[in-house]
C-alpha positions in Angstrom: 53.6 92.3 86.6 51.5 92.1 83.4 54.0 93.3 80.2 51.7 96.4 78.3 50.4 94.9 74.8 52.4 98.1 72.9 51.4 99.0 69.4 53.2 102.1 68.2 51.2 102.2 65.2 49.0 104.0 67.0 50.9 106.6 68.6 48.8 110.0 67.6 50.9 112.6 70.2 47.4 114.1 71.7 47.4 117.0 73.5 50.6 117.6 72.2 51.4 121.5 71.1 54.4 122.5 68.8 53.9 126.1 68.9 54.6 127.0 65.4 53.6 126.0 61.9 55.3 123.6 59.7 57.1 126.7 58.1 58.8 128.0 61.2 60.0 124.3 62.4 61.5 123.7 58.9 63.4 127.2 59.2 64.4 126.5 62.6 65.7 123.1 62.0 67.5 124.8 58.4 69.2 127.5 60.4 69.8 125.2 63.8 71.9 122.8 61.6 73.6 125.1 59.2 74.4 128.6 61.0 73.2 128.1 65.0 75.5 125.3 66.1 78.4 125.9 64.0 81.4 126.6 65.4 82.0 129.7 63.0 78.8 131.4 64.4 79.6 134.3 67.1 77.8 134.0 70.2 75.7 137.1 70.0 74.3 135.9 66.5 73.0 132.9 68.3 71.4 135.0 70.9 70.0 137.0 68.2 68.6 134.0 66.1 67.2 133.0 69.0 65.6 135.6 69.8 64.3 135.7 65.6 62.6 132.2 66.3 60.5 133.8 69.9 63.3 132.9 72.6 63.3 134.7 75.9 66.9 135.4 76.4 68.2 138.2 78.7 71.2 140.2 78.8 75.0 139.0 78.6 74.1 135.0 77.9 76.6 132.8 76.3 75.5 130.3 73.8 78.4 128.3 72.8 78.9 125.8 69.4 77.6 122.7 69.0 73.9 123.8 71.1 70.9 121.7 70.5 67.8 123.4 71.2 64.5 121.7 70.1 62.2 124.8 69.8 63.5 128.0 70.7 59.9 129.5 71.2 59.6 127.4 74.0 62.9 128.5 75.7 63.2 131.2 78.2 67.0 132.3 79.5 67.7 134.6 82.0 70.8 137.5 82.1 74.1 137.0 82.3 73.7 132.1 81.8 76.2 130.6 80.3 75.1 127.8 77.6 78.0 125.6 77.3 79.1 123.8 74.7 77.3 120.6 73.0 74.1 121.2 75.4 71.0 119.6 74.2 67.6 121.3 75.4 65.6 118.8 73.9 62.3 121.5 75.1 59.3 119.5 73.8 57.4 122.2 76.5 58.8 125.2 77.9 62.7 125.1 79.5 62.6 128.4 82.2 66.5 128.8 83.0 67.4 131.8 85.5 69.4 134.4 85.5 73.3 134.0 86.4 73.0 129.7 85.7 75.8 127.8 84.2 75.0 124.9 81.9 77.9 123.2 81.4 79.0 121.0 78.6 77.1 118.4 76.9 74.4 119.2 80.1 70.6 117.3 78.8 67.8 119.1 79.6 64.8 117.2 78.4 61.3 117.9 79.0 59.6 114.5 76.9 58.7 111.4 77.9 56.5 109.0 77.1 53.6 107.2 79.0 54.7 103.7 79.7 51.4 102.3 80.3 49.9 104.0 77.0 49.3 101.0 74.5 50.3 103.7 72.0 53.2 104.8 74.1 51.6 108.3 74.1 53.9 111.3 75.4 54.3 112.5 79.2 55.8 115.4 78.8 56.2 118.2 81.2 58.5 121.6 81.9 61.9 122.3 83.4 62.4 125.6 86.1 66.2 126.3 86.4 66.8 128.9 89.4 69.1 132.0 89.7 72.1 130.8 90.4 72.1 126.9 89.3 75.0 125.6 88.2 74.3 122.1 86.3 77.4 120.7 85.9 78.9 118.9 82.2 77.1 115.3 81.5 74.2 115.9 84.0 70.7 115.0 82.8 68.0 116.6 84.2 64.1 115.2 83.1 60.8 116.4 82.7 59.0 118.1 85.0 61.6 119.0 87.7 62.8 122.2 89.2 65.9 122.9 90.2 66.4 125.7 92.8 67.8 128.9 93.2 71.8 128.0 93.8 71.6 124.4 94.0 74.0 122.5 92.1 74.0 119.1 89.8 77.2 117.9 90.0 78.4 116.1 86.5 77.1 113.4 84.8 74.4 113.3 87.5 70.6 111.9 86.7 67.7 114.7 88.2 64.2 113.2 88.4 63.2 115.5 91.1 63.0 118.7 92.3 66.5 120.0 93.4 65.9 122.4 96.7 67.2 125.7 96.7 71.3 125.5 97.4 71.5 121.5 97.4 74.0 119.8 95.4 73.0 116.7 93.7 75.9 114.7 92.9 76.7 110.8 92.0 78.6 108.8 95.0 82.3 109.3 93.2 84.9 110.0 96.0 86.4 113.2 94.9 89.7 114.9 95.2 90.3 115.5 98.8 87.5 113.7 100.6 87.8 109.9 101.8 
């Protein structure tokens, strides 16, 4: 197996699309820091801040404290989710999460990659569906480009690389309370 000849000098991010101007990313990464993920901050003035920087977010979600979101223009949340806390959306392209979907605590969403082969390491990025109903469970990553299906659950700390099937559960091989 040849080793790629990497020179990261040359990284340029092609085809790559922020979404806003340099104006809008500064304020969002001002407010994110300061006011968003503060403890202090009620939960319906991170929905509306959200919403201020082009969010989708439906009725009755729950942001909690200490929420990383990359760009909330990119971010689409249906009613009623739950956004627990210390979640990272690291949503380098669009993150879809239903409607009645439980993210649970320090949960990692992340939709960038990068292209191994690229000599310039150039990105390989790609969107994340979560369906009605999910539940994806504290610790649990889940990369770019997968869906996960209406009910299914990702138990904790799990690693998702692939689609998740509506109503599966994806879990790690831990013997849990109960079973043998």
């Amino acid at each position: 197996m040849s080793v790629p000849n990497r020179d990261l000098s040359g990284f340029t991010g092609a085809g790559y699309d922020i979404g806003r101007g340099k104006l809008t990313q500064v304020l969002w990464l001002a407010v994110s820091g300061s006011v968003f993920m503060r403890w202090w901050c009620p939960a319906s003035v991170r929905v509306a801040i959200l919403r201020a920087f082009g969010a989708q977010i439906g009725d009755g979600v729950l942001v909690r404290h200490r929420v990383r979101i990359h760009w909330p223009w990119k971010l689409t949340v249906g009613d009623n989710t739950w956004i627990g806390e210390g979640a990272w959306i690291l949503n380098l392209e669009p993150v879809t999460i239903g409607a009645n979907v439980c993210i649970s605590q320090d949960a990692f969403l992340c939709t960038g990659s990068h292209d191994r082969r690229s000599p310039t390491f150039e990105f390989d990025n790609a969107p994340i569906s979560i369906g009605d109903g999910a539940w994806v469970a504290a610790r649990a990553t889940v990369l770019r480009g997968v869906s996960i299906g209406e009910g299914a659950t990702v138990g904790a700390g799990s690693l998702v690389v692939r689609d998740v099937a509506d109503g599966s559960l994806i879990a790690n091989a831990a013997v849990h309370r109960g079973q043998s």
